[in-house]
mmCIF file of the N, C-alpha and C atoms, coordinates in Angstrom:
data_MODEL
# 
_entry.id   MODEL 
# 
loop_
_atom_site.group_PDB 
_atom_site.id 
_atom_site.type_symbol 
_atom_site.label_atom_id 
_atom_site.label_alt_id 
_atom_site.label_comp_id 
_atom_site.label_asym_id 
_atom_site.label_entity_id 
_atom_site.label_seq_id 
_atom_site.pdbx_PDB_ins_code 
_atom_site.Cartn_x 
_atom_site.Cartn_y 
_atom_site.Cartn_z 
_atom_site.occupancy 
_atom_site.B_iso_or_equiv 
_atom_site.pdbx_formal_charge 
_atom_site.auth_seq_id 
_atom_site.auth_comp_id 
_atom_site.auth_asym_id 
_atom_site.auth_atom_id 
_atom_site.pdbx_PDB_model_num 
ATOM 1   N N  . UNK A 1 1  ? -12.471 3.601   -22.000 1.00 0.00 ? 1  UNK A N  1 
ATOM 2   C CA . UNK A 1 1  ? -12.022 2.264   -21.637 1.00 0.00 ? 1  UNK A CA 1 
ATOM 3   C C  . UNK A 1 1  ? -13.047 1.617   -20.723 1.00 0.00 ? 1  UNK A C  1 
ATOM 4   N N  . UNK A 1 2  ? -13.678 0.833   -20.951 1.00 0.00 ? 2  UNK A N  1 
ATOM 5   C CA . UNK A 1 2  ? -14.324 -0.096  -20.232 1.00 0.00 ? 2  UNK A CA 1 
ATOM 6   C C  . UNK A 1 2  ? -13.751 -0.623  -18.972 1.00 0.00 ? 2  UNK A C  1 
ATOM 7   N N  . UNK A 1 3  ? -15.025 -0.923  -17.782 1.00 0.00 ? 3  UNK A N  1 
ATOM 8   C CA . UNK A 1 3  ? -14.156 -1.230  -16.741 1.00 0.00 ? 3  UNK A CA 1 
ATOM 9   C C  . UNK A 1 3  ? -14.461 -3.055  -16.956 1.00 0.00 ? 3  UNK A C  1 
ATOM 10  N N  . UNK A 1 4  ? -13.661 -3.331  -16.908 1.00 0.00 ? 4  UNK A N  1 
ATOM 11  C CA . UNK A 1 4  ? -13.458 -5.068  -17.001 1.00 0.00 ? 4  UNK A CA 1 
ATOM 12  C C  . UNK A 1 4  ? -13.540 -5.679  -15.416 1.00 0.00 ? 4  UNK A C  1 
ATOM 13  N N  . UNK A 1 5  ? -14.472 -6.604  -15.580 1.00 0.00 ? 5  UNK A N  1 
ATOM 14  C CA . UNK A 1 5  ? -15.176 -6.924  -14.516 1.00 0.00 ? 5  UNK A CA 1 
ATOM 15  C C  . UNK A 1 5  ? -14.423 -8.428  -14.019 1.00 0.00 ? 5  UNK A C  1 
ATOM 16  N N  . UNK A 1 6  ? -13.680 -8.587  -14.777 1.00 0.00 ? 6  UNK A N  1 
ATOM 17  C CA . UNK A 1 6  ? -12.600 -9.911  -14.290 1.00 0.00 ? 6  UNK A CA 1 
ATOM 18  C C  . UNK A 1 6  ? -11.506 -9.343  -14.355 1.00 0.00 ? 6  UNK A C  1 
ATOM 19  N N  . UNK A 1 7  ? -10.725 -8.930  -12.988 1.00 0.00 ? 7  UNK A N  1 
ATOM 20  C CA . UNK A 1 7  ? -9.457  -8.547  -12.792 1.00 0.00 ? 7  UNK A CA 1 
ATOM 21  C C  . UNK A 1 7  ? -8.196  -9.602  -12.748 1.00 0.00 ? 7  UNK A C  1 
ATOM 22  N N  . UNK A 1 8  ? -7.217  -9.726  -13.047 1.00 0.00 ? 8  UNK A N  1 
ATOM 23  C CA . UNK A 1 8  ? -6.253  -10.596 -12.277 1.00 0.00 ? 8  UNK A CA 1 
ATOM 24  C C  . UNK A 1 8  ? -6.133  -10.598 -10.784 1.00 0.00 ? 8  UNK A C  1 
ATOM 25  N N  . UNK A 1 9  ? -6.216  -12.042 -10.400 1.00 0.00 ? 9  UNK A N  1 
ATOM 26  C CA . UNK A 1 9  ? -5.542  -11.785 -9.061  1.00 0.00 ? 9  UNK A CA 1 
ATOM 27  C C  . UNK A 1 9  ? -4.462  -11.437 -8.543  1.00 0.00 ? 9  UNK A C  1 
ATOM 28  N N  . UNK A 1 10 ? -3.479  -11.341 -9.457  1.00 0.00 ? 10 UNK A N  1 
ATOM 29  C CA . UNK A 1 10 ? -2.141  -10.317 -8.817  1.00 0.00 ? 10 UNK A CA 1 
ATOM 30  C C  . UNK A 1 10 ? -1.410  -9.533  -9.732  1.00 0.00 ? 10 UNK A C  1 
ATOM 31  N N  . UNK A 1 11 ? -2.339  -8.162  -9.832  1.00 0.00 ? 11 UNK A N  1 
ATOM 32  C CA . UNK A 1 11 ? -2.034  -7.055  -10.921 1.00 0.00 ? 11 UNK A CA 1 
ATOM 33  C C  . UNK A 1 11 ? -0.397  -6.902  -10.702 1.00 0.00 ? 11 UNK A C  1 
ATOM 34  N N  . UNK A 1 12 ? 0.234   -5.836  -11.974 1.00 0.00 ? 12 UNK A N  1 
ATOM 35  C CA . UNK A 1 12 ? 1.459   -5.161  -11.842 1.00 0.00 ? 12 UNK A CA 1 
ATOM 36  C C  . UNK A 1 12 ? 1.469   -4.554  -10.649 1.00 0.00 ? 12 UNK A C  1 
ATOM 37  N N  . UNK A 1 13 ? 2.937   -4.454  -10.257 1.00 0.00 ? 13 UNK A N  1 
ATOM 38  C CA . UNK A 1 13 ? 3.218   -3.701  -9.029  1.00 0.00 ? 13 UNK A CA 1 
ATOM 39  C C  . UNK A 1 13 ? 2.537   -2.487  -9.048  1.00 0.00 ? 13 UNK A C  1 
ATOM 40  N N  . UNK A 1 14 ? 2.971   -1.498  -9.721  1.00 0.00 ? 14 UNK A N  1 
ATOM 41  C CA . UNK A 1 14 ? 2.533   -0.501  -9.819  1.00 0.00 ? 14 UNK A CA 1 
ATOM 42  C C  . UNK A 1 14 ? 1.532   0.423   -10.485 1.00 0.00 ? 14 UNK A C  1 
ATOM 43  N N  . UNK A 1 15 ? 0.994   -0.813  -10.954 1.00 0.00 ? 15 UNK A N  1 
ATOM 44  C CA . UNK A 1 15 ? -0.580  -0.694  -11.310 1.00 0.00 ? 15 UNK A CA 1 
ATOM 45  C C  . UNK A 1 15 ? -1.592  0.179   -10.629 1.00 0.00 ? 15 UNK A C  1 
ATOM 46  N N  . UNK A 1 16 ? -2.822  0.332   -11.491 1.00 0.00 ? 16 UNK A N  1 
ATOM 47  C CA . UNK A 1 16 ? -3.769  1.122   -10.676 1.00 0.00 ? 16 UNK A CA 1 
ATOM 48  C C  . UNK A 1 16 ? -4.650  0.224   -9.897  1.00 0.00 ? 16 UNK A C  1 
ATOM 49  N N  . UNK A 1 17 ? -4.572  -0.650  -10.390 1.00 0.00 ? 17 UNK A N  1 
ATOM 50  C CA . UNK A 1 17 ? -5.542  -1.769  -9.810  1.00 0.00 ? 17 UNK A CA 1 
ATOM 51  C C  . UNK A 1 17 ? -4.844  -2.736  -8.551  1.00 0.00 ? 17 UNK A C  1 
ATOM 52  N N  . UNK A 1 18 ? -3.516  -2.471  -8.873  1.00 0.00 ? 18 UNK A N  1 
ATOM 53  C CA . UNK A 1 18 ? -2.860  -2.804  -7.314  1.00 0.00 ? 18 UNK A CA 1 
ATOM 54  C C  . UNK A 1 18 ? -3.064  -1.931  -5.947  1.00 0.00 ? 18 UNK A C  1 
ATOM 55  N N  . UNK A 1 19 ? -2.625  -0.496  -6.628  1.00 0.00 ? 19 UNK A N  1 
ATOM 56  C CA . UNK A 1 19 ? -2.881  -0.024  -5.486  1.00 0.00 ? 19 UNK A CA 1 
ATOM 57  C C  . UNK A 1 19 ? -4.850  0.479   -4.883  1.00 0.00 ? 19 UNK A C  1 
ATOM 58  N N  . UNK A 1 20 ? -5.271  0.180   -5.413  1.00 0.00 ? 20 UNK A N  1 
ATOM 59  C CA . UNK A 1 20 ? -6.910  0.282   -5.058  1.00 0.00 ? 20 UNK A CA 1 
ATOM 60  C C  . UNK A 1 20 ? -7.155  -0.925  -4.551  1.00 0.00 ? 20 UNK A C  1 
ATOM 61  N N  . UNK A 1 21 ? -6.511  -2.490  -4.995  1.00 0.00 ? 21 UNK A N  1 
ATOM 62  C CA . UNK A 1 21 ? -6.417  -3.828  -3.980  1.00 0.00 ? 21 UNK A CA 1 
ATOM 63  C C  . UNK A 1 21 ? -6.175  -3.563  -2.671  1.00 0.00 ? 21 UNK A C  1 
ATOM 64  N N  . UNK A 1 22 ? -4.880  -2.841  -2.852  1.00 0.00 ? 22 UNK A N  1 
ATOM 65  C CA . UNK A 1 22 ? -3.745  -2.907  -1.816  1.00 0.00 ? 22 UNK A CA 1 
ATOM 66  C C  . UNK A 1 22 ? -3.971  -1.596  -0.784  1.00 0.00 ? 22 UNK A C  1 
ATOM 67  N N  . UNK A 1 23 ? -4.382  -0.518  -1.127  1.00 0.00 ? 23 UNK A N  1 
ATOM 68  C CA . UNK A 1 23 ? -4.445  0.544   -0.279  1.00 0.00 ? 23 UNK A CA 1 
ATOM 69  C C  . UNK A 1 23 ? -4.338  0.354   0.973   1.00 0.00 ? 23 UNK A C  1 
ATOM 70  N N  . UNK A 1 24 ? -4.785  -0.155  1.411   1.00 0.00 ? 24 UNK A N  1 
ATOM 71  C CA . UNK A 1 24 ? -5.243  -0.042  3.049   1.00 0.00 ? 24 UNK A CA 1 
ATOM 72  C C  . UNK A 1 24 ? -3.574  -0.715  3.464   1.00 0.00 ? 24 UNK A C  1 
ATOM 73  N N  . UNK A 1 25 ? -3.400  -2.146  2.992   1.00 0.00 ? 25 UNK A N  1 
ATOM 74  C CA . UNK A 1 25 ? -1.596  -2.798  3.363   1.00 0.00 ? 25 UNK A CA 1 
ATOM 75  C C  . UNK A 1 25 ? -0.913  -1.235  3.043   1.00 0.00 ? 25 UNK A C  1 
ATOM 76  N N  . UNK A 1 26 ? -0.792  -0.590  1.873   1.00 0.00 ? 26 UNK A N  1 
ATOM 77  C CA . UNK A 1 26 ? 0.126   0.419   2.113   1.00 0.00 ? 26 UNK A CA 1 
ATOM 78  C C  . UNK A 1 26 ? 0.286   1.288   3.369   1.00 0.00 ? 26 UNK A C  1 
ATOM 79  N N  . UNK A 1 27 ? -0.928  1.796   3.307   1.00 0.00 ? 27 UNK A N  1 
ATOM 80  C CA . UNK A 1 27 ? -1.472  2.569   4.335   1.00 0.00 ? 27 UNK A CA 1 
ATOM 81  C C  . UNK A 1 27 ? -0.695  1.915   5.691   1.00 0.00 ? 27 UNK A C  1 
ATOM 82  N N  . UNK A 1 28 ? -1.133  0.956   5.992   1.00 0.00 ? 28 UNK A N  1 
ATOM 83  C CA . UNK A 1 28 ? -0.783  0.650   7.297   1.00 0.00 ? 28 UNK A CA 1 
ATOM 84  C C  . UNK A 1 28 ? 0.743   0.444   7.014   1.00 0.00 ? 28 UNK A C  1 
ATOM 85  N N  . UNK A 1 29 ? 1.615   0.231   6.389   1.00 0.00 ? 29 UNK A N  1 
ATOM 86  C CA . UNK A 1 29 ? 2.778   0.129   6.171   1.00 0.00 ? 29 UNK A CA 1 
ATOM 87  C C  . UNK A 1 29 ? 3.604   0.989   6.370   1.00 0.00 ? 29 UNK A C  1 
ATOM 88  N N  . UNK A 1 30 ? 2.999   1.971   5.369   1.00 0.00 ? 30 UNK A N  1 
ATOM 89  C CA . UNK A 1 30 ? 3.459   3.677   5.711   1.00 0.00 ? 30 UNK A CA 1 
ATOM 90  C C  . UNK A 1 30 ? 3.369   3.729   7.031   1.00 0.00 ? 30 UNK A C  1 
ATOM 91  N N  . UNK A 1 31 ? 2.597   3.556   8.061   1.00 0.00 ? 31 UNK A N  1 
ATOM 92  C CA . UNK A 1 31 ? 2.429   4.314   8.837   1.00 0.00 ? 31 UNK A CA 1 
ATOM 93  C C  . UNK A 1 31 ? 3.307   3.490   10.324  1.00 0.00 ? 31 UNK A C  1 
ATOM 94  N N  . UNK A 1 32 ? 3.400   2.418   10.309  1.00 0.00 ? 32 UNK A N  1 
ATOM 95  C CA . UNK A 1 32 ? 4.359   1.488   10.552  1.00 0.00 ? 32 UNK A CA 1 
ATOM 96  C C  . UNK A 1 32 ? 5.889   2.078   10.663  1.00 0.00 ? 32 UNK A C  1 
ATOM 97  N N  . UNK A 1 33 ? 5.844   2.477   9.811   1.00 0.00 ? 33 UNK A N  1 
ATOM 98  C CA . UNK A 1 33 ? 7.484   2.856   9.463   1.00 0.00 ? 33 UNK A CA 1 
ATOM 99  C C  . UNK A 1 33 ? 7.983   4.084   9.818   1.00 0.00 ? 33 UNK A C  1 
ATOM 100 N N  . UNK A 1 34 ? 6.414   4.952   9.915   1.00 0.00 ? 34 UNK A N  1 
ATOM 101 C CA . UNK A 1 34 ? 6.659   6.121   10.288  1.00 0.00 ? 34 UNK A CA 1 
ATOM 102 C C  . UNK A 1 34 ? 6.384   6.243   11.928  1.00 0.00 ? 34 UNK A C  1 
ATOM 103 N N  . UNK A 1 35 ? 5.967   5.098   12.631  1.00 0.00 ? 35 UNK A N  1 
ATOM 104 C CA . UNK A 1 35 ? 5.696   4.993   14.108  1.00 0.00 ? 35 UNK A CA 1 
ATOM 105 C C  . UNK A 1 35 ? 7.361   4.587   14.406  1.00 0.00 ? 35 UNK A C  1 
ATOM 106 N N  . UNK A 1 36 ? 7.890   3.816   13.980  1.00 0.00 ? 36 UNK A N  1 
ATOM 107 C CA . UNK A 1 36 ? 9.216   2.951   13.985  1.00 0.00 ? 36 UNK A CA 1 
ATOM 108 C C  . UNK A 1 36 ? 10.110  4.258   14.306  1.00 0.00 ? 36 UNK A C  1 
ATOM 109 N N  . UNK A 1 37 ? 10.066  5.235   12.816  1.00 0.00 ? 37 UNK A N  1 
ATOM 110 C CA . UNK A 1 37 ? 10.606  6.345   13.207  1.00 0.00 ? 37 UNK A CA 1 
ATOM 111 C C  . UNK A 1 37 ? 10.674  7.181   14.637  1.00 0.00 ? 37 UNK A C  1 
ATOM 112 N N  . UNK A 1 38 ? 9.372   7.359   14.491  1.00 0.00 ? 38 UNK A N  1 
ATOM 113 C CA . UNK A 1 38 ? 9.206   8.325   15.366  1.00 0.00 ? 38 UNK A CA 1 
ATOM 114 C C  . UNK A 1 38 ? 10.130  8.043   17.234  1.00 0.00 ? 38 UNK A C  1 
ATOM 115 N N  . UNK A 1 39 ? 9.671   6.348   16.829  1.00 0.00 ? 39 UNK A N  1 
ATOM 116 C CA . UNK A 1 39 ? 10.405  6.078   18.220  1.00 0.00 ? 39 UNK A CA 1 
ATOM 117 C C  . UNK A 1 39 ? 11.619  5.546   18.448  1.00 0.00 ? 39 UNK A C  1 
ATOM 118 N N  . UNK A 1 40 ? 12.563  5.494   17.332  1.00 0.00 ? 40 UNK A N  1 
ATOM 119 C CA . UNK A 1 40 ? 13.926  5.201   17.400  1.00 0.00 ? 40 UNK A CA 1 
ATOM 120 C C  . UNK A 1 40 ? 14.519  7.286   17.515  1.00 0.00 ? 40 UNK A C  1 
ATOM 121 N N  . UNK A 1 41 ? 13.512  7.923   17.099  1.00 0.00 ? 41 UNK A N  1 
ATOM 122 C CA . UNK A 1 41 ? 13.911  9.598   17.247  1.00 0.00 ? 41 UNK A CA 1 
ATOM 123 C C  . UNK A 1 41 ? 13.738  9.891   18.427  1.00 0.00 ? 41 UNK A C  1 
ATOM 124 N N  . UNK A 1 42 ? 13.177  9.302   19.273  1.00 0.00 ? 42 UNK A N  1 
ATOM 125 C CA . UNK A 1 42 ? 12.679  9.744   21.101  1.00 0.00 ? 42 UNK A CA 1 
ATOM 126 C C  . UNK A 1 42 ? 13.692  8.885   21.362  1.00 0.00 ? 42 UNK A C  1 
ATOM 127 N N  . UNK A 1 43 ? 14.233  7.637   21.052  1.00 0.00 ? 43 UNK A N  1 
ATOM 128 C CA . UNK A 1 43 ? 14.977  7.196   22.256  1.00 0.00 ? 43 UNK A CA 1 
ATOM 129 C C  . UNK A 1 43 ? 16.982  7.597   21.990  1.00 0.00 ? 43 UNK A C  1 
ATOM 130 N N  . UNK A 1 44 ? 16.717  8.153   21.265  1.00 0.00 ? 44 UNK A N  1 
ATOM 131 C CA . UNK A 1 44 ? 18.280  8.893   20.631  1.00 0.00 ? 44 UNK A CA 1 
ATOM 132 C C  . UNK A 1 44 ? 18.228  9.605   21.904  1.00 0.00 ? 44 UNK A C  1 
# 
């Protein structure tokens, strides 16, 4: 498969080409949620 050098600007969600856009927003998202956690678990 050829790599096609004109992408859409807003692939399928769950595309491969979304998440190689998007990586880094996940990333920080994930990790967001998992800080959120961590500190609603300390103040219990």
């Amino acid at each position: 498969m050829p790599i096609r050098k004109k992408t859409n600007k807003n692939p399928p969600v769950m595309s491969h080409e979304f998440i190689i856009q998007n990586h880094a927003d996940i990333v920080s998202c994930v990790a967001m949620v998992f800080l959120l956690g961590l500190m609603f678990e300390v103040s219990w």
